[in-house]
C-alpha positions as CSV (number, residue, x, y, z in Angstrom):
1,X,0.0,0.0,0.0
2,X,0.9,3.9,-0.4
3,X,0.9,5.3,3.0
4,X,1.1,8.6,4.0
5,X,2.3,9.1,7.8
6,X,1.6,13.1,9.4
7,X,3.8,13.6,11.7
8,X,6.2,11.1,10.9
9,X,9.1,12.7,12.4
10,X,7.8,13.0,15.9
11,X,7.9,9.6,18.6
12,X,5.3,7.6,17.4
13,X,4.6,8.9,13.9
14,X,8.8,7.8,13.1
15,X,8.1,4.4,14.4
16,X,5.3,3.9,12.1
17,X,6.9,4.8,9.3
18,X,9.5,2.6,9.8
19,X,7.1,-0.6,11.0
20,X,5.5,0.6,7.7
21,X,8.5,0.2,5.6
22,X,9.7,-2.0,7.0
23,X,6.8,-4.4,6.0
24,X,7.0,-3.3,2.3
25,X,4.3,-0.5,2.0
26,X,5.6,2.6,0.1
27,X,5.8,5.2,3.1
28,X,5.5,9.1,2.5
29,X,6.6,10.5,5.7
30,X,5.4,14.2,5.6
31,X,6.6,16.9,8.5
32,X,7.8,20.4,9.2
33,X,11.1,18.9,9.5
34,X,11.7,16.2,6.9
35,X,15.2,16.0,8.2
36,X,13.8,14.2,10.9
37,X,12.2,11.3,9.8
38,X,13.7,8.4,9.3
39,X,15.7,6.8,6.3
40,X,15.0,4.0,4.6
41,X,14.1,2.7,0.9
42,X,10.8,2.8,1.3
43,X,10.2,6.2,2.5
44,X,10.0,9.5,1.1
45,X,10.1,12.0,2.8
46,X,8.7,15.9,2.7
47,X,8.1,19.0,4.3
48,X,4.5,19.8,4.9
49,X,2.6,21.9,7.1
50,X,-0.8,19.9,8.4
51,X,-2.3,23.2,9.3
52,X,-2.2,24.1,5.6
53,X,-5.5,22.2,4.8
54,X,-4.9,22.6,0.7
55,X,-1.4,21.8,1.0
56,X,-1.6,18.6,3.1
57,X,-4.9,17.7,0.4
58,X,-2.3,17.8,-2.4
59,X,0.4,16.0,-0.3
60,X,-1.4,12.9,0.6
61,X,-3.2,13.0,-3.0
62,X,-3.2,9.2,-4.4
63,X,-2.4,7.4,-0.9
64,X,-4.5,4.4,0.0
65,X,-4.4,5.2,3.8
66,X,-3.6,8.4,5.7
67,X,-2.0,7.6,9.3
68,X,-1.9,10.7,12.0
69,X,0.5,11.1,14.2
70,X,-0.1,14.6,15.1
71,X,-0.7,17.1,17.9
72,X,-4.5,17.7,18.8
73,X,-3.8,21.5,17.5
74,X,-4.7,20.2,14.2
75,X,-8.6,19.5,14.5
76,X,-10.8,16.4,13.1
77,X,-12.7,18.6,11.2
78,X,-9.3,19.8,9.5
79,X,-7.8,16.7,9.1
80,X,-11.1,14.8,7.9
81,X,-11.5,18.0,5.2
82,X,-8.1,17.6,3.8
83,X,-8.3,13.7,3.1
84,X,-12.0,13.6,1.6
85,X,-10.2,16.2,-0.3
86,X,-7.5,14.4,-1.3
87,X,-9.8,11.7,-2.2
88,X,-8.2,8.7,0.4
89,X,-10.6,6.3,1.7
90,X,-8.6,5.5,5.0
91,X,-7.9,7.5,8.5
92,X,-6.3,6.2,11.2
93,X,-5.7,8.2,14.2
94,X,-3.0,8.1,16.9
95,X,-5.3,8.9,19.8
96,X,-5.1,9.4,23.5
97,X,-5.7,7.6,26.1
98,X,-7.5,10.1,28.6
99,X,-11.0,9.0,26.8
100,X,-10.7,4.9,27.7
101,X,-12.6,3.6,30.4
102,X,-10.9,2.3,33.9
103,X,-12.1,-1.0,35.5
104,X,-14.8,0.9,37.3
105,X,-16.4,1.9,33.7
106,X,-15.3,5.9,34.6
107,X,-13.8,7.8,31.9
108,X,-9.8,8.2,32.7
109,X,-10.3,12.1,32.0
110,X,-13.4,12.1,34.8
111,X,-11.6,10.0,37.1
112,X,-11.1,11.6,40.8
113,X,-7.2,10.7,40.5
114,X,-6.8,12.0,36.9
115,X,-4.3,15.4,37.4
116,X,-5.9,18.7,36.7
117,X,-3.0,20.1,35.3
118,X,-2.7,17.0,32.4
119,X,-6.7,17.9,31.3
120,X,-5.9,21.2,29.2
121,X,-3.5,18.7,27.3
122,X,-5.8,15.7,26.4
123,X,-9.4,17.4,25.9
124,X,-8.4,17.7,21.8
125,X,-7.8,14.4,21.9
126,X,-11.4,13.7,23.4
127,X,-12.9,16.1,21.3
128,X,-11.2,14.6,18.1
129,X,-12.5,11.1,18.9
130,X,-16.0,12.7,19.6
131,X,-16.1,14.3,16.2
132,X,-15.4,10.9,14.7
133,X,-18.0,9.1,15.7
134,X,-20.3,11.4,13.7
135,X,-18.1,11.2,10.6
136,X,-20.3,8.4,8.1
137,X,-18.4,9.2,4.9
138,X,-14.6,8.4,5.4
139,X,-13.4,5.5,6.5
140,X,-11.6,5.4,10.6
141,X,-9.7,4.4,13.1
142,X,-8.8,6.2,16.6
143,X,-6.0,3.9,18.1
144,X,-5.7,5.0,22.0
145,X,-2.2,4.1,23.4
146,X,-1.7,2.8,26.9
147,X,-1.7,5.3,30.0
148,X,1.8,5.7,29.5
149,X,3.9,5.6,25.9
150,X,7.3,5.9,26.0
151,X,10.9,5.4,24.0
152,X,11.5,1.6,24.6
153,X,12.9,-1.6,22.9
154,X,10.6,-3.2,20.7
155,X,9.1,-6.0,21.9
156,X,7.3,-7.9,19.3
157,X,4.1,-9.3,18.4
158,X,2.6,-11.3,20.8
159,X,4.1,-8.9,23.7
160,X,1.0,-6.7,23.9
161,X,-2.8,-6.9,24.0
162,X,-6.0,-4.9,22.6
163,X,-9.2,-4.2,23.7
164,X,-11.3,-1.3,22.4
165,X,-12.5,1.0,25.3
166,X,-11.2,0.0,28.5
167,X,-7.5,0.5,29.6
168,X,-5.2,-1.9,29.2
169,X,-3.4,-2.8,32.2
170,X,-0.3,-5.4,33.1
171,X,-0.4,-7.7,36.5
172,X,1.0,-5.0,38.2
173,X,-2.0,-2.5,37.2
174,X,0.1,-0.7,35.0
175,X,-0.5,0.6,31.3
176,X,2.4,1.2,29.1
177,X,3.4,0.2,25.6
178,X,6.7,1.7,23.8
179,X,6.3,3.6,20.9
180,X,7.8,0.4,18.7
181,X,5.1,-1.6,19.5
182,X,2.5,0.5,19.3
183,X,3.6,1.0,15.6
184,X,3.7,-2.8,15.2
185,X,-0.7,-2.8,16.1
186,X,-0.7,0.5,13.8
187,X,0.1,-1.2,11.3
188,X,-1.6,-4.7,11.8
189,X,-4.7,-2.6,12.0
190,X,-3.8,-0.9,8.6
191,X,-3.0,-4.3,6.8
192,X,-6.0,-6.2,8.7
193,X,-8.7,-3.9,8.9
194,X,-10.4,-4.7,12.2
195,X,-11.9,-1.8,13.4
196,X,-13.4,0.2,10.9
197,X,-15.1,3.9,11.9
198,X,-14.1,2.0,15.7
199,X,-11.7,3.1,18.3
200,X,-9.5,0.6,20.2
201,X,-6.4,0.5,22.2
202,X,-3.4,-1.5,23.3
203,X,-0.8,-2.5,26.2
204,X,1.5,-4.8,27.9
């Protein structure tokens, strides 16, 4: 497939392009700072501003799938315009994970313990996933990481779990997953297709 990643020089949006690439799909790794993003034969990489609605259109023009890995500044309603625009058929969306529900069934973001000072942050994330769920036309996918995503060694398929609204947690009650293996259920969820206009999430 030809893949276009936003983002894709930042944590997670790099490790998709590579998983990507890796895998054999044609990458096009589009940033504000191309020089970030990684090398590798199967992905080209270009400056673009996301903000720049007709620019990002003609950017990701002719791609079978459009993966965001970008800051909540840039809307749904942005984004969304930009690929019907462009005329791709796919969206999937590195989310957050302040929207998943805890064991009790409560919203992270209304949880007594969730910091104040952390909500300002993760609302756009919320409000991006909200506006999906009205969108009918284009075809998406929110993918929530674990509580906590951070620089790590990839572990490997079979290492992590899904479920699709309720946080993930380890033995411990923890929920992590490194940015590597997050990439890995990006892009299993790109090749296989599972959760169509759905949100789900992941972690050790």
């Amino acid at each position: 497939m030809k893949i276009a990643v936003l983002g894709a020089s930042g944590k997670g949006g790099s490790e998709i392009a590579k998983e990507a690439a890796a895998r054999g799909h044609q990458v096009l790794g589009l940033s504000r700072h191309p020089e970030a993003i990684p090398e590798h034969a199967n992905i080209t990489a270009r400056a673009c501003d996301a903000e720049d609605a007709a620019a990002l259109a003609a950017a990701i023009a002719g791609a079978d799938a459009v993966i965001s890995a970008l800051h909540f500044n840039v809307t749904a309603d942005h984004l969304l315009g930009a690929v019907k625009a462009a005329g791709v058929p796919r969206l999937l969306v590195m989310g957050g994970a302040a929207s998943l529900k805890n064991a009790d069934g409560v919203r992270l973001y209304d949880s007594p313990t969730f910091p104040e000072e952390i909500k300002p942050y993760v609302i756009g994330g919320i409000h991006f996933l909200d506006a999906l769920k009205q969108e009918s036309e284009l075809d998406w996918t929110f993918f929530s990481p674990a509580m906590v995503i951070f620089v790590g060694e990839r572990q490997g398929p079979g290492s992590f779990r899904l479920d699709s609204d309720n946080l993930v947690v380890d033995a411990e009650g923890q929920s992590k997953i490194s940015y590597a293996d997050y990439a890995i259920a990006m892009v299993d969820e790109l090749e296989a297709h599972q959760h169509s206009r759905r949100r789900f999430t992941v972690g050790y």
